[in-house]
C-alpha positions in Angstrom: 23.2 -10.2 -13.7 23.1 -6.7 -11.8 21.6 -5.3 -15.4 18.9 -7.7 -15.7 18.0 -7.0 -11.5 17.6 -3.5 -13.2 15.7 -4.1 -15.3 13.6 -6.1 -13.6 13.3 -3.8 -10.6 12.3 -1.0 -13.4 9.6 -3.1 -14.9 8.1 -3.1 -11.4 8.5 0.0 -10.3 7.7 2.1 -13.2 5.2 -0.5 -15.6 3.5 -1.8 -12.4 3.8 1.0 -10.1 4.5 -2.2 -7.7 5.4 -0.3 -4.1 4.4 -1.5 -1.1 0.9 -2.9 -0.9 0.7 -3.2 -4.3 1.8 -6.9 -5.5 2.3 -8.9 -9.2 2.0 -12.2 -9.8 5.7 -13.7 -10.2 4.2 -16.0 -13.0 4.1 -12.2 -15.2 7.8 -11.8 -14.7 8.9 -15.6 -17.0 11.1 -13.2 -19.6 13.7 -12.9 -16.9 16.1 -16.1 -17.3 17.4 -15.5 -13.7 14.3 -14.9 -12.0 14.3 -16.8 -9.1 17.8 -15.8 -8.2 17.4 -12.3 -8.6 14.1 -12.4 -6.1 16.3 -14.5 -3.9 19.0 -11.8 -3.6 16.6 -8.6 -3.6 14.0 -10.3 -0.8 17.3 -10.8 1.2 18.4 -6.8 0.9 15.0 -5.9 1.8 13.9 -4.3 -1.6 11.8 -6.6 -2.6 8.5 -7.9 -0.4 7.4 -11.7 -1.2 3.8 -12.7 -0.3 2.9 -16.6 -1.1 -0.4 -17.1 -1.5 -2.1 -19.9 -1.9 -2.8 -19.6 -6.2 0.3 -17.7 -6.5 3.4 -15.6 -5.3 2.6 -12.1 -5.4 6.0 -9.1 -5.4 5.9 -5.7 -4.7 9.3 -3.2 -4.1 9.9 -2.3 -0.8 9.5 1.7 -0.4 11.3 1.9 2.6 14.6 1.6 0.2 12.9 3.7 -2.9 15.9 6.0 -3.0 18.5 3.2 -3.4 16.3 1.2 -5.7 16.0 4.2 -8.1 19.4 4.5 -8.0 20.4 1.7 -8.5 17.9 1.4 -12.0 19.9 4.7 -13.0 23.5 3.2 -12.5 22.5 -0.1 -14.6 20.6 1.5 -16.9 21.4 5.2 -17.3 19.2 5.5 -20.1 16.2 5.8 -17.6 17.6 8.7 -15.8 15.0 11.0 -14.1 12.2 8.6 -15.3 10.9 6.8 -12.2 10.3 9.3 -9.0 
C-alpha cells in the first residue's frame, strides 16, 4: 500500500506539478485500486488538500510538508531519487 501512496503522490507532484493552488480532478487518478483509501490517509496527515466542488473533487499536495513528501517518494521508490525538487 505505502508503494502505490508513492506512486501516487509522484504522479502528482512531478506529472501534475499539483502543489498548493494547483488541483486535479480525482476522476484522472481511476488506475489506483486503492484510491479512496490512500486520499483518506494522506488528507488526514496533512499532505494532501481536498477541495469538493460541485462537478468534481479537485487534489493538490500540500507544500507545507514538500520535504517529507519527497522523501517519502524516494524511500518507496528509490528509483526516482533526485528527480522531483
Amino acid at each position: 500500500m505505502e508503494k502505490e501512496k508513492a506512486q501516487f503522490i509522484f504522479k502528482l507532484a512531478y506529472s501534475k506539478k499539483n502543489w498548493g493552488a494547483k488541483y486535479d480532478r480525482l476522476e484522472h487518478f481511476k488506475r489506483f485500486p486503492n484510491l479512496k483509501k490512500i486520499i483518506k490517509d494522506l488528507e488526514n496527515i496533512g499532505w494532501l488538500i481536498v477541495k469538493k466542488k460541485t462537478n468534481y473533487t479537485g487534489i493538490s499536495l500540500n507544500p507545507k510538508h514538500k520535504k517529507e513528501i519527497i522523501e517519502f517518494i524516494e524511500k518507496y521508490l528509490p528509483h526516482l531519487r533526485g528527480i522531483i525538487r
